[in-house]
PyMOL commands that place a pseudoatom at each C-alpha (Angstrom):
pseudoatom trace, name=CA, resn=UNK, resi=1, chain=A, elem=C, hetatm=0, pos=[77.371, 127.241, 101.629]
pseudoatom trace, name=CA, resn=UNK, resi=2, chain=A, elem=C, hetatm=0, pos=[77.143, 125.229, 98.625]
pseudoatom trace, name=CA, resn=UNK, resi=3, chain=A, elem=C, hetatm=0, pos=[78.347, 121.349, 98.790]
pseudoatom trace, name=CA, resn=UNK, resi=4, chain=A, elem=C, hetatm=0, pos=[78.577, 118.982, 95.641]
pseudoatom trace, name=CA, resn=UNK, resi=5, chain=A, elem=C, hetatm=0, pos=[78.126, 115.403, 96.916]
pseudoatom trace, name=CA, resn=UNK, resi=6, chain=A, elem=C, hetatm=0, pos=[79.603, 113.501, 94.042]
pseudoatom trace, name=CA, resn=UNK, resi=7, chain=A, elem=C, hetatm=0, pos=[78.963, 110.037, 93.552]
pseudoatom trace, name=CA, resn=UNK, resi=8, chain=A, elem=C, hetatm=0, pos=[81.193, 107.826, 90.816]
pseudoatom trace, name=CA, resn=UNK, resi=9, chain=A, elem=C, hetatm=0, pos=[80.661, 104.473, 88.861]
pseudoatom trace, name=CA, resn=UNK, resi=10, chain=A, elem=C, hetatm=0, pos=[77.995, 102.224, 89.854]
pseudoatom trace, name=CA, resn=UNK, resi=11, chain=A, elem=C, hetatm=0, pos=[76.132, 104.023, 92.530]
pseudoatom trace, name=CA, resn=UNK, resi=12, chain=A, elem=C, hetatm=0, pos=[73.512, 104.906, 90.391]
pseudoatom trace, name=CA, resn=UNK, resi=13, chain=A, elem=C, hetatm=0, pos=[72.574, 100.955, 91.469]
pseudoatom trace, name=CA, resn=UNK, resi=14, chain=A, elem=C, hetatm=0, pos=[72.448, 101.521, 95.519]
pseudoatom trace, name=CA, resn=UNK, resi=15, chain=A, elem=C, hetatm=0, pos=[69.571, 100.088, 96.829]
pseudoatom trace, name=CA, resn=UNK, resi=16, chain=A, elem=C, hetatm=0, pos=[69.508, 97.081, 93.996]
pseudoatom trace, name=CA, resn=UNK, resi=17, chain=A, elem=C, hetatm=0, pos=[73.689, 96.196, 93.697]
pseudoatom trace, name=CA, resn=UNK, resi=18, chain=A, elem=C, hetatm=0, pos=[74.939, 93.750, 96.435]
pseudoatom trace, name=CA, resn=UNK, resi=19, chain=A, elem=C, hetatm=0, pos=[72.939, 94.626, 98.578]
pseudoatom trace, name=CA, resn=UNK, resi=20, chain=A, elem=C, hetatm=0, pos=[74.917, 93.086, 101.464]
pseudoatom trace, name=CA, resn=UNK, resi=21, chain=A, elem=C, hetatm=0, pos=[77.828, 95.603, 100.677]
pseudoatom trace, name=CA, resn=UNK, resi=22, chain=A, elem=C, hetatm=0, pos=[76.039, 98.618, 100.238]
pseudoatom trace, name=CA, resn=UNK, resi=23, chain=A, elem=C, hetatm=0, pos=[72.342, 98.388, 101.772]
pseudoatom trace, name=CA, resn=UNK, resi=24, chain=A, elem=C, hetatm=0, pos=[68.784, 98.140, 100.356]
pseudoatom trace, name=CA, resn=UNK, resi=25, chain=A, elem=C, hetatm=0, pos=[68.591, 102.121, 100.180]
pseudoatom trace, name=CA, resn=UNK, resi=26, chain=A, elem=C, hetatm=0, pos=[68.716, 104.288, 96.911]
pseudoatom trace, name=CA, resn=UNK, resi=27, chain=A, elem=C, hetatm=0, pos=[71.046, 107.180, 97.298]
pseudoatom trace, name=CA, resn=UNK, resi=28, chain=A, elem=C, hetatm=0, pos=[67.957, 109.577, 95.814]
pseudoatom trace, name=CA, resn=UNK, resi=29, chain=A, elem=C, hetatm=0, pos=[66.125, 108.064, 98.585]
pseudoatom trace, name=CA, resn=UNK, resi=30, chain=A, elem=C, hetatm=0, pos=[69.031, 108.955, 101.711]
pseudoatom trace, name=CA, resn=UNK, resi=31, chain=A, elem=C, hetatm=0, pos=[69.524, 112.200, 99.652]
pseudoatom trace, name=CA, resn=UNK, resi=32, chain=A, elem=C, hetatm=0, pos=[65.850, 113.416, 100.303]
pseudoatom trace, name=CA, resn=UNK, resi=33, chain=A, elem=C, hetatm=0, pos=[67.107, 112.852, 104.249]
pseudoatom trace, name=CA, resn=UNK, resi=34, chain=A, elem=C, hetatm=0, pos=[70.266, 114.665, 103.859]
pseudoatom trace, name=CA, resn=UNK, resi=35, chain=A, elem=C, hetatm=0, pos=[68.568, 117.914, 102.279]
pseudoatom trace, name=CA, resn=UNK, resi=36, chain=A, elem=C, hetatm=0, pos=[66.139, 117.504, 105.427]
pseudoatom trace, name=CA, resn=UNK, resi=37, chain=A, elem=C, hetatm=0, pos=[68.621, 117.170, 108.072]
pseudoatom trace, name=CA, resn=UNK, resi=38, chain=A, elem=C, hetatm=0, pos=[71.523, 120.137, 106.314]
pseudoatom trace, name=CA, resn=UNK, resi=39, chain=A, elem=C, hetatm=0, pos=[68.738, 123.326, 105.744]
pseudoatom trace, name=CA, resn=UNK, resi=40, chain=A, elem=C, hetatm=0, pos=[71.648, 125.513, 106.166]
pseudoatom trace, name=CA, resn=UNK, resi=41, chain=A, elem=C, hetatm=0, pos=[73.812, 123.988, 103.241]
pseudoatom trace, name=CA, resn=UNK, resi=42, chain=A, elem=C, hetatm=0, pos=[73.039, 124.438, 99.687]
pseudoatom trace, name=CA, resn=UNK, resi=43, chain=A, elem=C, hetatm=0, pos=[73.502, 120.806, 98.510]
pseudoatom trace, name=CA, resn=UNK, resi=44, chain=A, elem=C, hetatm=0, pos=[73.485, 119.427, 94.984]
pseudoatom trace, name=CA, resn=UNK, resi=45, chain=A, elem=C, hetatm=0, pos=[74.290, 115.746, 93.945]
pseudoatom trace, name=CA, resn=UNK, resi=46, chain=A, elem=C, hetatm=0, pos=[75.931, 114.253, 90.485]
pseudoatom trace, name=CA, resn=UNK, resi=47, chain=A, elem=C, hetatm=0, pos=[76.612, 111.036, 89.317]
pseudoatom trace, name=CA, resn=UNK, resi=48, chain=A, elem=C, hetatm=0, pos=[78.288, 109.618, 86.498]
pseudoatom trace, name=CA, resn=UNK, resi=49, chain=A, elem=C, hetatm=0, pos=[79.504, 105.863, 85.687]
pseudoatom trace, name=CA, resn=UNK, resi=50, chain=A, elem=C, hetatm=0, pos=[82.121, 108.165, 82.987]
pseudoatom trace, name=CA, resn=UNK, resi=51, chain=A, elem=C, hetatm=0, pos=[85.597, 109.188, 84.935]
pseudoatom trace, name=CA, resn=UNK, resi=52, chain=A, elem=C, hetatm=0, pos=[86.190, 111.987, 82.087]
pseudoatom trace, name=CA, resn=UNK, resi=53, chain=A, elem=C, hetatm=0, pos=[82.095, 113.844, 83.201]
pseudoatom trace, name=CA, resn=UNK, resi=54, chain=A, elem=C, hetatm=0, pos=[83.584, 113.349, 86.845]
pseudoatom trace, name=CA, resn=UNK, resi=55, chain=A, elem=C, hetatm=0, pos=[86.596, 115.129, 86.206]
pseudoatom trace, name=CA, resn=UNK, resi=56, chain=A, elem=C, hetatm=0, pos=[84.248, 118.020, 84.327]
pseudoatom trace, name=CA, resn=UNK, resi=57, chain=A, elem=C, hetatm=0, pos=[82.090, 118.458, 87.492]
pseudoatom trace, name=CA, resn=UNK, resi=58, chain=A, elem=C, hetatm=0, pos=[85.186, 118.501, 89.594]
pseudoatom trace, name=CA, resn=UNK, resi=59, chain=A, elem=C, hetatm=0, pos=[86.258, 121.467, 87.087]
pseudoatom trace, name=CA, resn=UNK, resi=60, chain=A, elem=C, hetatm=0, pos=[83.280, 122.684, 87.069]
pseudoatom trace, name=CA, resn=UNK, resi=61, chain=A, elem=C, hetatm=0, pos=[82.543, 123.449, 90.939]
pseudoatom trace, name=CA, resn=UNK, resi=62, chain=A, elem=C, hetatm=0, pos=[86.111, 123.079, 92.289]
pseudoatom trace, name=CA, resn=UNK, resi=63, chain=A, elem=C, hetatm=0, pos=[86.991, 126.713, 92.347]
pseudoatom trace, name=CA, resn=UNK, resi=64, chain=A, elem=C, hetatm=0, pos=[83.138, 128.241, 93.458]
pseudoatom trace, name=CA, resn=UNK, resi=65, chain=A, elem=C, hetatm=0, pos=[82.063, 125.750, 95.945]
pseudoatom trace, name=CA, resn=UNK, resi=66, chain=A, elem=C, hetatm=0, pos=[83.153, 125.265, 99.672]
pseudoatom trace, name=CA, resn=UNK, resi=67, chain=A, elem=C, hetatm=0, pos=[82.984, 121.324, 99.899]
pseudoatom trace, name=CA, resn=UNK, resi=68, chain=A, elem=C, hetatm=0, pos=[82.661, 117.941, 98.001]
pseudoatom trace, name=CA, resn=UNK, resi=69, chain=A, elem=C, hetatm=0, pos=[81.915, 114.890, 99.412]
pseudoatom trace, name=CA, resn=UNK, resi=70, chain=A, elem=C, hetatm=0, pos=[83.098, 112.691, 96.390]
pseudoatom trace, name=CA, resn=UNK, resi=71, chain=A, elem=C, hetatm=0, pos=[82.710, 109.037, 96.347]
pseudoatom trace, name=CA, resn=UNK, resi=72, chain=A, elem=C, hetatm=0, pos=[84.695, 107.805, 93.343]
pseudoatom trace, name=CA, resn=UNK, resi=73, chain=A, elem=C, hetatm=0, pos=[83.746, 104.356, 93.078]
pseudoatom trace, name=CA, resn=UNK, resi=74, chain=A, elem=C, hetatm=0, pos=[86.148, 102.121, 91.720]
pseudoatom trace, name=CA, resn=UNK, resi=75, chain=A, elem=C, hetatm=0, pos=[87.823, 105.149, 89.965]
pseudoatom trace, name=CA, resn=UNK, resi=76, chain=A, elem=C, hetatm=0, pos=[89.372, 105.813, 93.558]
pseudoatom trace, name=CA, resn=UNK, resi=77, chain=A, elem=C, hetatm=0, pos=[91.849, 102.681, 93.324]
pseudoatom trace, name=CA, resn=UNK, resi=78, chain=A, elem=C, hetatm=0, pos=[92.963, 103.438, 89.464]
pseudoatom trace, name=CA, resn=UNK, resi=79, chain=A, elem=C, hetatm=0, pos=[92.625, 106.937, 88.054]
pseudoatom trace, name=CA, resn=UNK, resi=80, chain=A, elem=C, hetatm=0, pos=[95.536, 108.970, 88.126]
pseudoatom trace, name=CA, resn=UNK, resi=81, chain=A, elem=C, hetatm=0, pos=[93.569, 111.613, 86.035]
pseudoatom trace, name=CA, resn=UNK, resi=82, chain=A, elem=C, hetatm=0, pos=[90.486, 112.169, 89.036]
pseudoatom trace, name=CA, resn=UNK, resi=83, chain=A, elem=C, hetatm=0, pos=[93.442, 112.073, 91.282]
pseudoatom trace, name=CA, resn=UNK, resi=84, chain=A, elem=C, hetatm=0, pos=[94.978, 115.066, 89.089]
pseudoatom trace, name=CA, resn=UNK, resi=85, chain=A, elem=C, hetatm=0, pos=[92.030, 116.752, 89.430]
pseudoatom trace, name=CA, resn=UNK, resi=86, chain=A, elem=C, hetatm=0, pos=[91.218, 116.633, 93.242]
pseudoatom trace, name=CA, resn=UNK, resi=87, chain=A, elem=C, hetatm=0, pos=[94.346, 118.266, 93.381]
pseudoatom trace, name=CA, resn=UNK, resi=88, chain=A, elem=C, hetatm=0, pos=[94.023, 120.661, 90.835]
pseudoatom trace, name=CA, resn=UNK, resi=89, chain=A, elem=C, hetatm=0, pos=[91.451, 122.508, 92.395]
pseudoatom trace, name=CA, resn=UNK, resi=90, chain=A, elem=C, hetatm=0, pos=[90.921, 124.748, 95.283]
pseudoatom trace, name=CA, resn=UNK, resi=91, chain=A, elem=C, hetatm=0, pos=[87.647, 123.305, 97.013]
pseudoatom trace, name=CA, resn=UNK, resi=92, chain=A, elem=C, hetatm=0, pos=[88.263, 121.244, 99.775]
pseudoatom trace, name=CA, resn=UNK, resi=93, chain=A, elem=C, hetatm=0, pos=[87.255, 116.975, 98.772]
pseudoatom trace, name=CA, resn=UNK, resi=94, chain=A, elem=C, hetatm=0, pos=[86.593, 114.765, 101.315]
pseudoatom trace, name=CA, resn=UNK, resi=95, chain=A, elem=C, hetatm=0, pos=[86.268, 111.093, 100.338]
pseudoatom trace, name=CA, resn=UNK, resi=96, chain=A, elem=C, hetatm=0, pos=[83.637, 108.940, 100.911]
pseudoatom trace, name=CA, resn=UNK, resi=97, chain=A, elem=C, hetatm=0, pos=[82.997, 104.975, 100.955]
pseudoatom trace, name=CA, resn=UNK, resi=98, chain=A, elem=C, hetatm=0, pos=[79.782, 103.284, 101.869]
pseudoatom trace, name=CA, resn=UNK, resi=99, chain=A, elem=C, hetatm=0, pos=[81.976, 99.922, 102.779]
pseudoatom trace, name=CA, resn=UNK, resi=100, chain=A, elem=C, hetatm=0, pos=[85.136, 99.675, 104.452]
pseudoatom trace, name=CA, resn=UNK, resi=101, chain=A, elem=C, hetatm=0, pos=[87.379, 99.471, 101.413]
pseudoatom trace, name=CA, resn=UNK, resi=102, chain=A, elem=C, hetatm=0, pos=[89.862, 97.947, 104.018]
pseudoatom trace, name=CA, resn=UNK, resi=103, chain=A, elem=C, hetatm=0, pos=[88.043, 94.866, 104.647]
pseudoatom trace, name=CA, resn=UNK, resi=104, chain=A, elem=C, hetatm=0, pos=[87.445, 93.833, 101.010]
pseudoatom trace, name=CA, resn=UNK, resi=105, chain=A, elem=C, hetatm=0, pos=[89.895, 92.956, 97.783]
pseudoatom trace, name=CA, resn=UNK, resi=106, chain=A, elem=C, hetatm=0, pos=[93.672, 93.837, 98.663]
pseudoatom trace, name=CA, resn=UNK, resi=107, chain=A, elem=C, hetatm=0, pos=[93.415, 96.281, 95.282]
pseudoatom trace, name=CA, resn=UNK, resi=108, chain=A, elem=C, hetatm=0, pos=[90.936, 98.178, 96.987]
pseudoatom trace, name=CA, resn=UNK, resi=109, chain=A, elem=C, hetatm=0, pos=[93.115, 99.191, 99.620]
pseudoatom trace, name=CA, resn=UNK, resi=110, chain=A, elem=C, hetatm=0, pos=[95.202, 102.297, 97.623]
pseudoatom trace, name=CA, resn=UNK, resi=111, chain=A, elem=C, hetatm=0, pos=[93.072, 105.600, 97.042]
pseudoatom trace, name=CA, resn=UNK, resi=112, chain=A, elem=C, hetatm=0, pos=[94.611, 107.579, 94.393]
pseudoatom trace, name=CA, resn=UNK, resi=113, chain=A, elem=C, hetatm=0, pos=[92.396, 110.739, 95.325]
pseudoatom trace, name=CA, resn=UNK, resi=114, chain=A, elem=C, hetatm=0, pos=[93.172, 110.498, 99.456]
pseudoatom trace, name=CA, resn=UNK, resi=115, chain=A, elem=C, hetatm=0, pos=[96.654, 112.315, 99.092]
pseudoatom trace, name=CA, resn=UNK, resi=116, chain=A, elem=C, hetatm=0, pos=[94.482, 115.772, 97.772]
pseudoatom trace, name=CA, resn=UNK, resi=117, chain=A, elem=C, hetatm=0, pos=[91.584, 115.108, 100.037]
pseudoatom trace, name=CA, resn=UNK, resi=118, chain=A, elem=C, hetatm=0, pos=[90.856, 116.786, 103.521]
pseudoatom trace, name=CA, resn=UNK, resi=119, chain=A, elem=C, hetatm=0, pos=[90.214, 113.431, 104.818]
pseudoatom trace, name=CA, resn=UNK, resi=120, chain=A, elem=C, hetatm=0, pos=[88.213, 110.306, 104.199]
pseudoatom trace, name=CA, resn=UNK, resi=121, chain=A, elem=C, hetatm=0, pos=[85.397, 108.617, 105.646]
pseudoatom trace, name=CA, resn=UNK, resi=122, chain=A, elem=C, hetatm=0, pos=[85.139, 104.980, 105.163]
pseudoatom trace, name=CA, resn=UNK, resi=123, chain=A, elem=C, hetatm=0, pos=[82.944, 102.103, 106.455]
pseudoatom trace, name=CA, resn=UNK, resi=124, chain=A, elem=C, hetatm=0, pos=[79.805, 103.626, 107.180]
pseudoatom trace, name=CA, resn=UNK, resi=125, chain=A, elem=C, hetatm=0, pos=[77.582, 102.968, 104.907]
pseudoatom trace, name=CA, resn=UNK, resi=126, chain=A, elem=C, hetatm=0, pos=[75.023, 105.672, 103.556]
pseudoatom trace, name=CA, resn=UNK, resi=127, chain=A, elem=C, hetatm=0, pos=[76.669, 107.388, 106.803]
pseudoatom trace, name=CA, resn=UNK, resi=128, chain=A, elem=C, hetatm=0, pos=[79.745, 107.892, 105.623]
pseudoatom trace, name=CA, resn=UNK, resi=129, chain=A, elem=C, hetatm=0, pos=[77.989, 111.046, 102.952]
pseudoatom trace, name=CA, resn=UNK, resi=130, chain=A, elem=C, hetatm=0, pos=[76.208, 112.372, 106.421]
pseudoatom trace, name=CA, resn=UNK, resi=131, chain=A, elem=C, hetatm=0, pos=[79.309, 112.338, 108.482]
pseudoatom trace, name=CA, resn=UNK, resi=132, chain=A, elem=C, hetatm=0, pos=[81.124, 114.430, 105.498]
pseudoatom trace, name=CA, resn=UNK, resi=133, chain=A, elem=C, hetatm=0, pos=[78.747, 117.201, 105.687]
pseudoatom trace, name=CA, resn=UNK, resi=134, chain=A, elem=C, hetatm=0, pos=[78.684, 117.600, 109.402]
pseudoatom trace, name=CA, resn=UNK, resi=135, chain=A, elem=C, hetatm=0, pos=[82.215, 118.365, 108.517]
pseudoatom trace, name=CA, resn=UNK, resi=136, chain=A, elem=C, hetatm=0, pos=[81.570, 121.071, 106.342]
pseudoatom trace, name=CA, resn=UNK, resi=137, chain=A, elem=C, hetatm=0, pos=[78.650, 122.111, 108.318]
pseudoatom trace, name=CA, resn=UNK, resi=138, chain=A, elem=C, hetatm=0, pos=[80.673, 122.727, 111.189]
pseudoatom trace, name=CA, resn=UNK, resi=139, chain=A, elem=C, hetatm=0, pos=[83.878, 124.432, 109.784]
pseudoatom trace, name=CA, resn=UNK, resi=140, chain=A, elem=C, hetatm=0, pos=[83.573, 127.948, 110.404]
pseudoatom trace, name=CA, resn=UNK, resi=141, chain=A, elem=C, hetatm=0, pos=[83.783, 129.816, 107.273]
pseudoatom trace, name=CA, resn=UNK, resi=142, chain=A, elem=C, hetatm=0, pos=[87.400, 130.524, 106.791]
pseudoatom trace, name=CA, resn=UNK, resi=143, chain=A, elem=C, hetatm=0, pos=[88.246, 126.995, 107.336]
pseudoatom trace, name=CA, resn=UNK, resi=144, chain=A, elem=C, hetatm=0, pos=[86.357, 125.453, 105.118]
pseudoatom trace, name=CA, resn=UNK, resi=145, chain=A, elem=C, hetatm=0, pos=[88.696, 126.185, 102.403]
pseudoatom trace, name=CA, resn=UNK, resi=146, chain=A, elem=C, hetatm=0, pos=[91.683, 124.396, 103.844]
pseudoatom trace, name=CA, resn=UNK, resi=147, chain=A, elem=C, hetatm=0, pos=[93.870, 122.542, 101.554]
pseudoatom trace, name=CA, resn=UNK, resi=148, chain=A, elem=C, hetatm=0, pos=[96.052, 119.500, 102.661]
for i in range(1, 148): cmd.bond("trace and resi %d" % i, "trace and resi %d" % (i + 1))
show_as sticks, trace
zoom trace
């Protein structure tokens, strides 16, 4: 089962960027764990600090893959566009934060892309990504493509 975990602006810095917001770890680092702990999923990983290459890779994958975990950065709060694109495709998105976008800046507290997602995890740090594939993991396969 192949799974995209899609990471937006800025989290090519985790492990160096505030660190008391999002932790001391890289995610290439927690990524190495995640391939470790899924064997049975065929995972891949993009970033990009550009919301037009996001959209692309949402394109790209969102009509041949069974899951995304996508973690759109600051792009989740303003981009109508990635928003047009979660819901644009047929692979099921499920949403990711590291830290509890509810508990920060009041502009963080609107997701564009949660309307077209299965369902968001927020608040967990570096969790949040594990939680997502247990998810997908779990669904048996004709649920997996489930749209909202």
């Amino acid at each position: 089962m192949k799974i995209l975990i899609l990471n937006g602006p800025n989290l090519n810095l985790l492990g160096t960027r505030e660190k008391s917001v999002y932790g001391s770890r890289s995610f290439e680092d927690y990524y190495k764990e995640l391939e470790e702990a899924f064997p049975g999923l065929e995972l891949s990983t993009f970033q990009s600090n550009t919301e037009g290459t996001l959209i692309d890779k949402l394109h790209e994958v969102g009509f041949s893959y069974k899951g995304i975990v996508f973690n759109a950065g600051a792009y989740t709060h303003t981009s109508v566009a990635l928003s047009d694109a979660v819901k644009a495709i047929d692979t099921p998105v499920i949403e990711v934060h590291i830290s509890n976008v509810y508990a920060r800046e009041a502009f963080r507290h609107k997701s564009m892309i949660a309307p077209h997602c299965a369902g968001s995890i927020i608040g967990f740090g570096l969790e949040s990504y594990r939680l997502a594939l247990l998810h997908f993991e779990r669904m048996k396969p004709k649920q997996v493509g489930f749209r909202v």
